[in-house]
C-alpha atoms as one frame of an Amber mdcrd trajectory, in Angstrom:
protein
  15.092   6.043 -23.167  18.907   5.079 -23.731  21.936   3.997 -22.198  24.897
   5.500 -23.218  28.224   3.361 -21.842  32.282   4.427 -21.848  33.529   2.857
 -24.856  35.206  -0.261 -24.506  38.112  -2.072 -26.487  36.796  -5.316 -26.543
  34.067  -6.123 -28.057  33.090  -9.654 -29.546  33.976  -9.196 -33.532  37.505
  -8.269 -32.525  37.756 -11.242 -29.824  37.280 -13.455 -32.841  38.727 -11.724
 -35.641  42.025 -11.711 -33.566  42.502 -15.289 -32.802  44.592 -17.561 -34.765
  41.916 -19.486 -36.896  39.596 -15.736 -36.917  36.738 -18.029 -35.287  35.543
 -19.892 -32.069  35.245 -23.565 -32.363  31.953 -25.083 -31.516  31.769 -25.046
 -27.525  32.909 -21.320 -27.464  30.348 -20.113 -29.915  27.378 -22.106 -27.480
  29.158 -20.498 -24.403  28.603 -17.180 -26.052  25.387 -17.174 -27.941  23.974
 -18.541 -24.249  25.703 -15.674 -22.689  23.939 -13.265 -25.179  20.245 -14.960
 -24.904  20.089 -14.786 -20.742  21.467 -11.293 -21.183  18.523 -10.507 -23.520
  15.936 -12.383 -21.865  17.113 -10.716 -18.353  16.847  -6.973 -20.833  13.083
  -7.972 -22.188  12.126  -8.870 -18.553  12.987  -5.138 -18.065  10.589  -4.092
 -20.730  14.133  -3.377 -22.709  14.699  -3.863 -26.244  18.149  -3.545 -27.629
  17.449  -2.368 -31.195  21.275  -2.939 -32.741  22.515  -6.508 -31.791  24.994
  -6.988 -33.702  29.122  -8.986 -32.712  30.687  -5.326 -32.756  28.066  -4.342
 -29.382  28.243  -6.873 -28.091  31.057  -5.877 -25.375  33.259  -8.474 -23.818
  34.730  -8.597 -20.393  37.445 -10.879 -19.534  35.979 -14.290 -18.668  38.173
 -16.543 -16.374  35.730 -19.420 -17.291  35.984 -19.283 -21.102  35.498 -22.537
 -22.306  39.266 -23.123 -24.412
């Protein structure tokens, strides 16, 4: 089994890579990374493993509550 998605043009590598400093400062990275672990919890209580996790898939839509 496997999804296959339209392609995006924002995905999380090239959020960060085109900000000022090229990184997230510390509340921005544990908004994220807790983003990422209830999305792959929610996938594993699916019986879904994502088997390429890596910043370039992981695919970014705008987020009015990004922590600044």
């Amino acid at each position: 089994f496997y999804l296959v998605m339209e392609k995006l043009h924002s995905d999380m590598l090239e959020m960060i890579l085109t900000r000022p400093a090229k990184r997230l400062n510390e509340r921005q990275t544990k908004f994220l990374i807790y983003q990422i672990l209830v999305a792959l919890r929610y996938l594993h209580s699916k019986s879904i493993v994502h088997c390429d996790l890596k910043p370039e898939n992981v695919l970014l839509a705008k987020c009015e509550d990004f922590p600044q």
